[in-house]
PALUMZA-226898 format. One record per residue (C-alpha): residue number from 1; residue in three letters; chain; x, y, z. Coordinates in Angstrom, 2 decimals, padded with zeros to 5 digits. Layout:
# residues N
<pt><i>NUM</i><aa>ALA</aa><ch>A</ch><xx>X</xx><yy>Y</yy><zz>Z</zz></pt>
...
***
This chain:
# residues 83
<pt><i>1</i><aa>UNK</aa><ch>A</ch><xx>010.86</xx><yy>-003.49</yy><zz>012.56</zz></pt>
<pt><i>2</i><aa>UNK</aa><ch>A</ch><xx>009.50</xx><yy>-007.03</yy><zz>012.69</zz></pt>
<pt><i>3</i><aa>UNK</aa><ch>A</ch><xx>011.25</xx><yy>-010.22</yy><zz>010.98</zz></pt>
<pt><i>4</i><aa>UNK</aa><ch>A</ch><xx>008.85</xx><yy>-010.34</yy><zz>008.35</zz></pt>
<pt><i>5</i><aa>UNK</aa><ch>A</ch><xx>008.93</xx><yy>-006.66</yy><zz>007.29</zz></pt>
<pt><i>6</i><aa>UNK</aa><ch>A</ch><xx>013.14</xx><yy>-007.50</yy><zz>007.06</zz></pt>
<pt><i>7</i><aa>UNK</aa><ch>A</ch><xx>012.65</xx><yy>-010.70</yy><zz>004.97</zz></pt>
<pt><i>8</i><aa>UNK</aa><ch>A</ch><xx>010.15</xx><yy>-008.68</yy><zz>002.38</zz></pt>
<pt><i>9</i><aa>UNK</aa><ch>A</ch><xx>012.76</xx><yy>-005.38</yy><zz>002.29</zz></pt>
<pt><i>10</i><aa>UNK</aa><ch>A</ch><xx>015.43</xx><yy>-007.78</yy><zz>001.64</zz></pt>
<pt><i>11</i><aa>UNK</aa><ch>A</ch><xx>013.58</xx><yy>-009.86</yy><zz>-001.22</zz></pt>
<pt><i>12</i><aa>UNK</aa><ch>A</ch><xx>012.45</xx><yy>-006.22</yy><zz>-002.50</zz></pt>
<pt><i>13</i><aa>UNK</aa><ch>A</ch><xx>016.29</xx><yy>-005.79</yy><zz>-002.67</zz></pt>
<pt><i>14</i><aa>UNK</aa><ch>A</ch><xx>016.92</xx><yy>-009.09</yy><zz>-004.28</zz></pt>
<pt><i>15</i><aa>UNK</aa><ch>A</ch><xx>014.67</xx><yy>-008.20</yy><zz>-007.22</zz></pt>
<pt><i>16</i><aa>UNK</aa><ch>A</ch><xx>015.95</xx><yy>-004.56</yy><zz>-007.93</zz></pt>
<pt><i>17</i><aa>UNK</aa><ch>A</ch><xx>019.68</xx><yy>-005.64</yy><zz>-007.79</zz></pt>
<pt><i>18</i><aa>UNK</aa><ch>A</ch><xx>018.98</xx><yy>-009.03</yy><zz>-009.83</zz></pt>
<pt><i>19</i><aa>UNK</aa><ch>A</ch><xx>016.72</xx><yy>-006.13</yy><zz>-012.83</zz></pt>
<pt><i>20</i><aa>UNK</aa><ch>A</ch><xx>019.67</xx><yy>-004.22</yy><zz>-012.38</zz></pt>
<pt><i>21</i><aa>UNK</aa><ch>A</ch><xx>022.22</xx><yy>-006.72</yy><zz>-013.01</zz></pt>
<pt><i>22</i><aa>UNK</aa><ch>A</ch><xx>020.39</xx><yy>-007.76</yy><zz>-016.42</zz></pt>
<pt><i>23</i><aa>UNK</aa><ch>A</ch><xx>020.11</xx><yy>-004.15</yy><zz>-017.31</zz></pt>
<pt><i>24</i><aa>UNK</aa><ch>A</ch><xx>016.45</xx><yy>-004.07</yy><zz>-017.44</zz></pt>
<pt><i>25</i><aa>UNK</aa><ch>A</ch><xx>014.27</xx><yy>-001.22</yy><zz>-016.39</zz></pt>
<pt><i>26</i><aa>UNK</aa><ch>A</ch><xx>011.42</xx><yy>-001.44</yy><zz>-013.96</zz></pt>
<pt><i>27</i><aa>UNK</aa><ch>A</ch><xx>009.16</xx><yy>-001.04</yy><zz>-017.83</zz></pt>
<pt><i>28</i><aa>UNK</aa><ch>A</ch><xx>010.77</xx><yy>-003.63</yy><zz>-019.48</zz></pt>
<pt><i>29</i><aa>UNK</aa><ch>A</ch><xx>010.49</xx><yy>-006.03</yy><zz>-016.43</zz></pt>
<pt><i>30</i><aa>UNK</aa><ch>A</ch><xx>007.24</xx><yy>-005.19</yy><zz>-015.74</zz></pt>
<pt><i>31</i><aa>UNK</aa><ch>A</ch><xx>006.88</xx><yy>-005.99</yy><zz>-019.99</zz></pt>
<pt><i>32</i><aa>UNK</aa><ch>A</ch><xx>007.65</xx><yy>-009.33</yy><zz>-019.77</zz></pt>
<pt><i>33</i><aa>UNK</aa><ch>A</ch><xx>006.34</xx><yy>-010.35</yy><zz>-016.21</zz></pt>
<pt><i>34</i><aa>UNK</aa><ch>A</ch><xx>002.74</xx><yy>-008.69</yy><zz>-017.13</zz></pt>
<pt><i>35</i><aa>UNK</aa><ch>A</ch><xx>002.66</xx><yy>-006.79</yy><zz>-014.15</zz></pt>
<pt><i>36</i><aa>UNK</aa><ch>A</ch><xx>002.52</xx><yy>-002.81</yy><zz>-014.27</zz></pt>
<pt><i>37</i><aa>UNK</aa><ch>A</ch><xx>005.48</xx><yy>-000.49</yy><zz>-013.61</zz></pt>
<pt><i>38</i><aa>UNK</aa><ch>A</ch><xx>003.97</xx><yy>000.70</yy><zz>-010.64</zz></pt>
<pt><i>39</i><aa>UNK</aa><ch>A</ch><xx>003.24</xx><yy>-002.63</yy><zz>-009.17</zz></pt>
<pt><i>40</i><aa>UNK</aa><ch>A</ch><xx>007.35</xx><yy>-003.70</yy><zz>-009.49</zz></pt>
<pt><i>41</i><aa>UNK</aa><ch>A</ch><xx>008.38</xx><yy>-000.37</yy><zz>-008.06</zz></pt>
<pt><i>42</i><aa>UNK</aa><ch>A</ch><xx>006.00</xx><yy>-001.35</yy><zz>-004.82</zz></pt>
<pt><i>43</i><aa>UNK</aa><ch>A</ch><xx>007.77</xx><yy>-004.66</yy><zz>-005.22</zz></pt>
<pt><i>44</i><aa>UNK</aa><ch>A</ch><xx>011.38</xx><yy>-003.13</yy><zz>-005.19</zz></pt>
<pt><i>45</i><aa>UNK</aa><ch>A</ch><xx>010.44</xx><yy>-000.41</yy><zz>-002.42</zz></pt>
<pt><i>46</i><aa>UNK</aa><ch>A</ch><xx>008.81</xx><yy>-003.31</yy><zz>000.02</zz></pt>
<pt><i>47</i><aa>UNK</aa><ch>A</ch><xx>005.88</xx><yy>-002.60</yy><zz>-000.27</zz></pt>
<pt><i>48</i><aa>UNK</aa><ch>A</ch><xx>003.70</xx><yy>-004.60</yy><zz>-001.19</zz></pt>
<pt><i>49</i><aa>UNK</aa><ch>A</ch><xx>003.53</xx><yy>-008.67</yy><zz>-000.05</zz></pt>
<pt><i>50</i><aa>UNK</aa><ch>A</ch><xx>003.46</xx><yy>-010.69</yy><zz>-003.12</zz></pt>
<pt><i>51</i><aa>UNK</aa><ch>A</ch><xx>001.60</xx><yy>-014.08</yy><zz>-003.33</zz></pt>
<pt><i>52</i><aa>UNK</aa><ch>A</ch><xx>004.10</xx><yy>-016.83</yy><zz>-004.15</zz></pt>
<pt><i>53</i><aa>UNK</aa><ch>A</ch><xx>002.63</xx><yy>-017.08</yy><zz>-007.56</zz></pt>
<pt><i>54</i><aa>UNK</aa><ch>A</ch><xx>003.59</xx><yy>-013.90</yy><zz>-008.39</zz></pt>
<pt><i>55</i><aa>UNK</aa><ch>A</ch><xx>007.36</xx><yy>-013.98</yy><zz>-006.29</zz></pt>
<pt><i>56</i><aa>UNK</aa><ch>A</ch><xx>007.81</xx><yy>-016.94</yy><zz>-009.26</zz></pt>
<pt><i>57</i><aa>UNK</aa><ch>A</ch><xx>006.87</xx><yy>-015.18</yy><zz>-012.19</zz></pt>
<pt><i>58</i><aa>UNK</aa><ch>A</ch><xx>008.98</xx><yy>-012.32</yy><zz>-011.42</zz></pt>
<pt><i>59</i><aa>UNK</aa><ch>A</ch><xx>012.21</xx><yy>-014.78</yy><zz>-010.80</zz></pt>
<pt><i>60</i><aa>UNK</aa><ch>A</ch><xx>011.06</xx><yy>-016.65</yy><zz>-013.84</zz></pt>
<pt><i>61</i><aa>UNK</aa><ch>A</ch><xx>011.41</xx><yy>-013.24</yy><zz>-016.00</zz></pt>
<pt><i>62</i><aa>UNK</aa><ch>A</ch><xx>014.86</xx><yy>-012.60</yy><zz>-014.05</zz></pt>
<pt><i>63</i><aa>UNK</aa><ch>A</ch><xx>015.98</xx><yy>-015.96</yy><zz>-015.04</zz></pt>
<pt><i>64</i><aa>UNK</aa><ch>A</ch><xx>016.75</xx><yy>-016.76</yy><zz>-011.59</zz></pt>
<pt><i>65</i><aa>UNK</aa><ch>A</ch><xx>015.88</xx><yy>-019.45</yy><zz>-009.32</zz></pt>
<pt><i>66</i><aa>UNK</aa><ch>A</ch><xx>013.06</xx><yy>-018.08</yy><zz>-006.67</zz></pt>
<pt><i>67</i><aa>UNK</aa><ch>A</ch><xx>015.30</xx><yy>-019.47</yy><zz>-003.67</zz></pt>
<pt><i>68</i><aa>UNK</aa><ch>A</ch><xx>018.11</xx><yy>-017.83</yy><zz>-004.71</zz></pt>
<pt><i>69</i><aa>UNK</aa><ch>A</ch><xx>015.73</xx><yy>-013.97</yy><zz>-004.28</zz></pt>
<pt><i>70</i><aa>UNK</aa><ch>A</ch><xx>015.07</xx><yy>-015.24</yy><zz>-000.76</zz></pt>
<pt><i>71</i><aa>UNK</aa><ch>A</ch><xx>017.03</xx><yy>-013.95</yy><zz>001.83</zz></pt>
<pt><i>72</i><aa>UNK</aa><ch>A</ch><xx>017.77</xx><yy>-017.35</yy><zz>003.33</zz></pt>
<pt><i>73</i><aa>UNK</aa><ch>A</ch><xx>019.49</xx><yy>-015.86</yy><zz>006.84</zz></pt>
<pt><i>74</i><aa>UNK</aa><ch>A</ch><xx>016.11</xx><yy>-014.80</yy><zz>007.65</zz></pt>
<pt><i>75</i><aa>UNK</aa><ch>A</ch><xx>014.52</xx><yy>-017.45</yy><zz>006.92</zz></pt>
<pt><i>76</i><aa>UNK</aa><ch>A</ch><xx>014.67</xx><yy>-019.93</yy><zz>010.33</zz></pt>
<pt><i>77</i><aa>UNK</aa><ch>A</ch><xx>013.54</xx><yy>-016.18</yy><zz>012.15</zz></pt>
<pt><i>78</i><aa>UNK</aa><ch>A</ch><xx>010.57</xx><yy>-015.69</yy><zz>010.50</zz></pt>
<pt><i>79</i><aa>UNK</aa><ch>A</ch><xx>009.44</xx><yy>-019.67</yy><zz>010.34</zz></pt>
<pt><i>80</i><aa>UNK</aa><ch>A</ch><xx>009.85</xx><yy>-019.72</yy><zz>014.15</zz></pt>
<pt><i>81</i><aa>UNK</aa><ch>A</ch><xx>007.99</xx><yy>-016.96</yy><zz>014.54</zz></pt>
<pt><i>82</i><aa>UNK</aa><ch>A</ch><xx>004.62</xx><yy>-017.87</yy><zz>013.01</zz></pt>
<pt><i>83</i><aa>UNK</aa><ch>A</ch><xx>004.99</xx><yy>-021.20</yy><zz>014.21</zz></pt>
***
């Protein structure tokens, strides 16, 4: 499994534990972010890349920073490797 794929399971982990914490379901998040139900469970599962945009939106309706759903170990990995 490449760096990347690691950095996007572990934000798609980030998100569903954050929901979870809150007590929200994947219909009530997907409620107040706009998105569909189906498009947060591709989130959660990894699979599907977000654009930044929407990675902010999502944090902003789990009233969380977006740094702090970014799996910052990763981070210097993956930079160095599209560099």
């Amino acid at each position: 499994m490449e760096e990347w794929e690691k950095f996007r399971l572990r934000f798609s982990k980030a998100v569903r534990d954050r929901r979870n914490a809150l007590g929200l379901s994947q219909g009530a998040l997907a409620k107040s972010s706009g998105f569909s139900r189906s498009y947060i469970a591709d989130v959660e599962r990894g699979a599907r890349s977000i654009t930044l945009k929407n990675a902010w939106r999502l944090a902003y309706c789990l009233q969380i920073e977006l740094a702090d759903l970014l799996p910052t170990s990763e981070l210097t990995s993956v930079a160095a490797q599209s560099a």
